[in-house]
N, C-alpha and C positions, 0 to 999 in steps of 0.2 A: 635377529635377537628381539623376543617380545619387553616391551617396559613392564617394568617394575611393580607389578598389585599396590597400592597403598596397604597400610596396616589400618586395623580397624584404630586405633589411637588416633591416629594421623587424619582420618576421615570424622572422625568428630571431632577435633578441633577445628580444620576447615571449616566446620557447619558451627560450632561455637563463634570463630572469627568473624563469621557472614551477619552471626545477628547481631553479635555485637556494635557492628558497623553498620545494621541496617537504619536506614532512614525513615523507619518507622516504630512507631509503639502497640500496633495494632497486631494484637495477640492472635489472630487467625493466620497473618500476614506472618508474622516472626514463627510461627508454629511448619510455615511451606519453607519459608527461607532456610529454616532451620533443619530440613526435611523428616518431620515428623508429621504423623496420620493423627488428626483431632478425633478421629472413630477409632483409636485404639491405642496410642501412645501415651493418653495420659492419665490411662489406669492405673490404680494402684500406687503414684506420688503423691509427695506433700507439693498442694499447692497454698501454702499455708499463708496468710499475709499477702497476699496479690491482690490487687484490686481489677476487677473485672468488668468496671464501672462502662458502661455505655458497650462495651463489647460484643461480637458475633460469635454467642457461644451454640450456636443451631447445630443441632445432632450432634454433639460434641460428648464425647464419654470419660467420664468422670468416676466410674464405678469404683469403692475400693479408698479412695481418692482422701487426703486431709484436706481439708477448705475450708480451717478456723480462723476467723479475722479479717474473713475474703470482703472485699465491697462488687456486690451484683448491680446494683443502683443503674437504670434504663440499660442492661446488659440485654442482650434476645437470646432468649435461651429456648425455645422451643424444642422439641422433642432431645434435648440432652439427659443425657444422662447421670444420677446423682445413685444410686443404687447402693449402699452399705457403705456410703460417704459418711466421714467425720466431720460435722459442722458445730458443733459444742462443745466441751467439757464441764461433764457435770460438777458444778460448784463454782464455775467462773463466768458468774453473769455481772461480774464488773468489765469495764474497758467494749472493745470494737465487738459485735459481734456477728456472724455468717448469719445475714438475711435472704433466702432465697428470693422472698414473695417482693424484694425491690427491683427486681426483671422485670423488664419493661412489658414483657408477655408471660407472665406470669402462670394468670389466669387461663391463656392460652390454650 
């Protein structure tokens, strides 16, 4: 008798539980644990509110993506990708707002 497939429900909790519990905060690190691709999984979410501060966002794609309220702040984002990303709303330049050029390589 072969075992039992998981359900795909059951295989993302597993990978919810893992990050939950992991021992890290470091968003490259929680993105493997979690088993998601930074070059393709995190298209087209809101990553709205996150703080990305001092983070390995390199190559990382972003396309599509909400990122209002994000902190970049000494993040390394080199060749990532931001491509038809939401990082404003027009009329809400009160409170936190999505500074790319605070990447630590910005200029890069």
């Amino acid at each position: 008798m072969s075992a039992t497939k998981p359900r795909p429900d059951q295989i993302a909790m597993d990978y919810i539980r893992a990050v939950r519990a992991a021992p890290t905060e470091d968003f490259r690190e929680l993105l493997k644990i979690g088993g998601r691709d930074p070059r393709k999984d995190l298209r087209y979410h809101d990553w709205s509110d996150v703080s990305f501060a001092g983070d390995d966002l390199r190559k990382m794609d972003f396309t599509g993506s909400r990122l209002l309220n994000c902190d970049f702040t000494d993040a390394l984002s080199a060749g990532a990708r931001y491509g038809r990303t939401m990082i404003q709303r027009m009329g809400s330049e009160d409170g936190p707002q999505t500074d790319l050029r605070k990447a630590n390589d910005w200029a890069a």
